[in-house]
C-alpha positions in Angstrom: 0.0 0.0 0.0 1.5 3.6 -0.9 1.9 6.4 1.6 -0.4 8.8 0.7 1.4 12.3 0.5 2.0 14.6 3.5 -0.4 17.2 3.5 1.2 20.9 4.5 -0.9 23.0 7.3 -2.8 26.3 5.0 -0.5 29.7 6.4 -2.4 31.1 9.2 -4.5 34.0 7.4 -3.0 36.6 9.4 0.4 35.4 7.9 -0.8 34.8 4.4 -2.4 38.7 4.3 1.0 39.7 5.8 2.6 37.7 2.8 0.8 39.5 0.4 1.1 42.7 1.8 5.0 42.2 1.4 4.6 41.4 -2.2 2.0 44.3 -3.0 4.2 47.0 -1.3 7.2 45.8 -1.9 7.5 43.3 -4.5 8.3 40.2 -2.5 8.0 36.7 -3.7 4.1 36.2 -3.4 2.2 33.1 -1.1 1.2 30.0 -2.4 -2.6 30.2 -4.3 -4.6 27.9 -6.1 -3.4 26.8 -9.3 -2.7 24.6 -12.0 0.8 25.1 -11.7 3.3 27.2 -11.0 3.4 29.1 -13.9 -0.5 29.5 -13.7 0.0 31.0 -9.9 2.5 33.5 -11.2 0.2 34.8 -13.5 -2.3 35.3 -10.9 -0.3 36.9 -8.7 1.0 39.6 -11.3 -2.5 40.5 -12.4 -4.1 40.8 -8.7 -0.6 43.3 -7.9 -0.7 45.1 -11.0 -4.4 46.1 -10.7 -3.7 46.8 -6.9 -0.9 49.6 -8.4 -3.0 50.8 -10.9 -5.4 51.3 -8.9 -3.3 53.6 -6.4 -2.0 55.7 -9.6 -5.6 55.7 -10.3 -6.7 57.6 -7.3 -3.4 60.1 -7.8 -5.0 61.1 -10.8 -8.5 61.9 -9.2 -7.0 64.0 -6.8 -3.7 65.8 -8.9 -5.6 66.1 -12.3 -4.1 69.0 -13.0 -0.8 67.9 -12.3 -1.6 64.3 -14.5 -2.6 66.9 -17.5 0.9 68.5 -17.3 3.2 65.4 -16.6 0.9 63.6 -19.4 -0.3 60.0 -18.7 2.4 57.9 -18.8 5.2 60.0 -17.2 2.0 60.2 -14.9 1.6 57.0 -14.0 5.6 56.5 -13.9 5.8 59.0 -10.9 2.9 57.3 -9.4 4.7 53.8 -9.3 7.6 55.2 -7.8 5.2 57.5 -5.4 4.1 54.2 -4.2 7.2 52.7 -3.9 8.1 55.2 -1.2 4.6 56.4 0.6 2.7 52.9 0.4 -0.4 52.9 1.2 -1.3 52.7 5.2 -5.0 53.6 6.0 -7.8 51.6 4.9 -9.1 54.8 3.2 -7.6 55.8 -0.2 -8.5 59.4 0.5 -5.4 60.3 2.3 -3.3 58.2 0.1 -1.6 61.1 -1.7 -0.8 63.8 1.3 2.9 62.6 0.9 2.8 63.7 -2.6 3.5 67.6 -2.5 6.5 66.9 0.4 7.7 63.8 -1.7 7.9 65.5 -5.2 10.4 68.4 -3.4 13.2 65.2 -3.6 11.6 62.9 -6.2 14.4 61.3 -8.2 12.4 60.8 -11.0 11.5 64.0 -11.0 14.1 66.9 -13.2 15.1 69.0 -10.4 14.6 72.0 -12.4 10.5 71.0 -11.9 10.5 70.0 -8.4 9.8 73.0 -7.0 6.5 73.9 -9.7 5.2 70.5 -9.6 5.5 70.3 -5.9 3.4 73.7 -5.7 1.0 72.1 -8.2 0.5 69.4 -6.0 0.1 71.5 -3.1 -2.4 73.7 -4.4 -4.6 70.9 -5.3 -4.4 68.5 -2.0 -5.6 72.4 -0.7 -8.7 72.0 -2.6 -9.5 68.6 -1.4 -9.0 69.2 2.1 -11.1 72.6 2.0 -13.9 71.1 0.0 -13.7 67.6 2.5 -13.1 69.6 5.7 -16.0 69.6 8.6 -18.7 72.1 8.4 -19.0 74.9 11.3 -21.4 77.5 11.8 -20.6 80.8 10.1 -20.8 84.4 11.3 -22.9 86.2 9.5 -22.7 90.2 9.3 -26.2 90.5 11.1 -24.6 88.7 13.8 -22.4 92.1 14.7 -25.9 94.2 15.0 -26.9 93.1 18.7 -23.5 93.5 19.7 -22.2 96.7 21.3 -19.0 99.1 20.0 -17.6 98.8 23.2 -17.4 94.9 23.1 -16.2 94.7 20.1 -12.4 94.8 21.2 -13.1 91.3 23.0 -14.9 89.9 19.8 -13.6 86.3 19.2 -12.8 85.7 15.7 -11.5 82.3 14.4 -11.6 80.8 10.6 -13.7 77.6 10.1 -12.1 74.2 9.4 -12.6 74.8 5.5 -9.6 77.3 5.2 -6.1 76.7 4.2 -3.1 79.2 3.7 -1.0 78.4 1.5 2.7 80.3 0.1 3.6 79.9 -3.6 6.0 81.5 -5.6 4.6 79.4 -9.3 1.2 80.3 -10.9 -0.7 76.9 -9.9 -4.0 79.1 -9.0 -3.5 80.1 -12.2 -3.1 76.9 -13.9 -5.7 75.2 -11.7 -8.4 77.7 -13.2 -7.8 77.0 -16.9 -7.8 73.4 -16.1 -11.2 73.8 -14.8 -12.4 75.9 -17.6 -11.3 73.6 -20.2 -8.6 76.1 -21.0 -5.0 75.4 -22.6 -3.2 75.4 -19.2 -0.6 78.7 -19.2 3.5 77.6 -19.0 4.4 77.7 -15.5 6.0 81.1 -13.6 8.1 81.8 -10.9 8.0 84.5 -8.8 11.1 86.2 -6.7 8.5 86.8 -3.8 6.2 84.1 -2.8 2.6 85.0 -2.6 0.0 84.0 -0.2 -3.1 82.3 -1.2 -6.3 81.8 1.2 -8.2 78.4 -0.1 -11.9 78.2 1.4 -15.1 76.6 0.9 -18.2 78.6 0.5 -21.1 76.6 0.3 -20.0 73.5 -1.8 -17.4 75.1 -4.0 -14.1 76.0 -3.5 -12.8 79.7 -3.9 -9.4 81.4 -3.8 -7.7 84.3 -3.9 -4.0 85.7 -3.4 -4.0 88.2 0.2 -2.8 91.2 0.4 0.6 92.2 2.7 -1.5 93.3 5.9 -3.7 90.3 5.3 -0.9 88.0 5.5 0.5 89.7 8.8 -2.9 89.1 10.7 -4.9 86.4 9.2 -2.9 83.3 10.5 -3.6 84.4 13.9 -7.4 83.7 13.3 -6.6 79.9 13.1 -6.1 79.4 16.4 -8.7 82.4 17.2 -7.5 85.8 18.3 -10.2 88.9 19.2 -10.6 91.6 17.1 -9.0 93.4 19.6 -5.3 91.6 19.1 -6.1 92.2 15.2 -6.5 96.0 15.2 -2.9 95.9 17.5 -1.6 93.6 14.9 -2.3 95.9 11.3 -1.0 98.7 13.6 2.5 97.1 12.8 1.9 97.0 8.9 -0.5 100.0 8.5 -0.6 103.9 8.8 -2.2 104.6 12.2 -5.0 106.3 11.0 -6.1 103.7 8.8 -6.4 100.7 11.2 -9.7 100.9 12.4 -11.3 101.6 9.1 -8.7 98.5 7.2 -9.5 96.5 10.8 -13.1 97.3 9.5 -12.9 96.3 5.7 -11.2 93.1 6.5 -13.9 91.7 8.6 -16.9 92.7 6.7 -14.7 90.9 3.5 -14.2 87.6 5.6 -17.6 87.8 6.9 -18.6 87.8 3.2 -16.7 85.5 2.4 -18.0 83.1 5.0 -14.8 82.4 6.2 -15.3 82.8 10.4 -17.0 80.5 12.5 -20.0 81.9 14.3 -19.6 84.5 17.4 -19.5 83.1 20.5 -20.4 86.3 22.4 -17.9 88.2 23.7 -18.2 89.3 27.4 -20.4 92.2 29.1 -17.3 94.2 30.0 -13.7 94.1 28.3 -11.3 93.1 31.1 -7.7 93.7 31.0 -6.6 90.2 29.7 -3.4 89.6 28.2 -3.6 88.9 25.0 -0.8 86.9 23.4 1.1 88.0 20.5 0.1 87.4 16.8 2.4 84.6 15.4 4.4 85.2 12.5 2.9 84.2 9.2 3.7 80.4 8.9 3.0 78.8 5.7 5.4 75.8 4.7 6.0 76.4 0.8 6.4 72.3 0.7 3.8 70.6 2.9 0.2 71.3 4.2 -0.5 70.2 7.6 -1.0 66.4 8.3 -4.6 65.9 6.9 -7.4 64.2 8.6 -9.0 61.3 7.7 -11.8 61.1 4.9 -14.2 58.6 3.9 -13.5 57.0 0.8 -13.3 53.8 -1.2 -11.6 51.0 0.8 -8.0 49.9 -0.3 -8.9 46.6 -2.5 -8.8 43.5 -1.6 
């Protein structure tokens, strides 16, 4: 009688999907599958990790189309593979699957270092738009709200920006490029700047606006994202603006952001303005190669 053969124990499927995740992310021999043969388990394995990575350069493209349409497809998908090689993916959402991207393209070896700096602004600019127009909703002042409230409280009037805004410093024209992009527009040759600008990205409603800020603007409005009361703002234009101009600017700037639906909604300010310190206004701060770590956003799950 023959000896039947010796049967091997499956991989334990925490090991098998940690097997896999070796070969996906970093091209490791793959685990043993179902087959005919060898060479049919081969082919298998290539197809399931090349949809896997074609699927991740997919989801680049959704959210750096403007950047696909001036690499072009291919060198596109090229700088996705190695983007992936580098920043695998390590969330079960795919929605924060390219926030390495703008740091990552600053270094990118692929990547002609004459263009590092423009197509790392490009990038920027448009993970800005995707974190504005995903960020969480908050009630907005309105510029009824100031009507109840009294001239003298208006010194201890807090004032913060909602989730939905984002400051970003560019010296390149990717607003400008952005724009024709979403017009349908032959995209305009990229520029460079010897100053950098600053550009305020924020939702209104469900669309996303923009604009470039001007010098006094910049020296102020970063305090508003941690909150600051109008009070701290009219001491802070007093360093970038003629004396007799700051109440009337301090004046302009918030009915403009109150239009613009960029500050949360008043929490009311107190019956009497007491002599509390009030710390300084920070100096403008906005990293010309990264945006702040985004939150995470619901999306389609990595596949399986």
């Amino acid at each position: 009688m023959s000896a039947r053969p010796a049967l091997h124990a499956a991989p334990a499927l925490a090991d098998w999907q940690a097997q896999w995740t070796a070969t996906l992310l970093h091209g490791a021999a793959a685990p043993a599958l179902a087959a005919r043969d060898a060479g049919d388990a081969r082919i298998r394995a290539r197809v399931y990790t090349e949809a896997y990575r074609l699927r991740l350069v997919e989801v680049l493209g959704r959210d750096y189309p403007v950047l696909q349409a001036v690499l072009g497809a291919s060198a596109f998908a090229a700088l996705g593979r190695d983007y992936l090689v580098a920043h695998p993916s390590d969330r079960p959402s795919l929605r924060d699957f390219g926030r390495h991207l703008p740091r990552w393209l600053r270094r990118a070896p692929g990547v002609a270092p004459a263009r590092r700096d423009e197509l790392a602004e490009l990038a920027a600019f448009e993970w800005a738009q995707g974190e504005v127009f995903d960020a969480a909703d908050a009630d907005v002042a309105l510029l009824a709200d100031l009507a109840g409230i009294e001239a003298a409280r208006w010194a201890a009037l807090p004032l913060r920006l909602r989730p939905s805004t984002r400051l970003l410093r560019l010296r390149g024209n990717a607003p400008a490029r952005v724009l024709a992009h979403a017009q349908q527009q032959p995209l305009p040759a990229p520029q460079r700047t010897v100053a950098p600008r600053v550009w305020l990205l924020w939702r209104r409603g469900r669309e996303v606006h923009w604009r470039a800020l001007d010098d006094d603007e910049v020296a102020v409005l970063p305090a508003l994202r941690g909150g600051c009361r109008f009070g701290a703002l009219c001491e802070g234009l007093a360093g970038v603006t003629a004396q007799a101009d700051v109440a009337l600017r301090a004046a302009s700037l918030l009915k403009r952001w109150l239009d613009d639906e960029l500050l949360m909604r008043f929490a009311a300010p107190p019956a009497a303005v007491l002599p509390v310190p009030e710390p300084p206004l920070p100096e403008p701060l906005f990293p010309e190669s990264l945006l702040p770590e985004p939150e995470s956003r619901d999306a389609n799950p990595d596949p399986q």
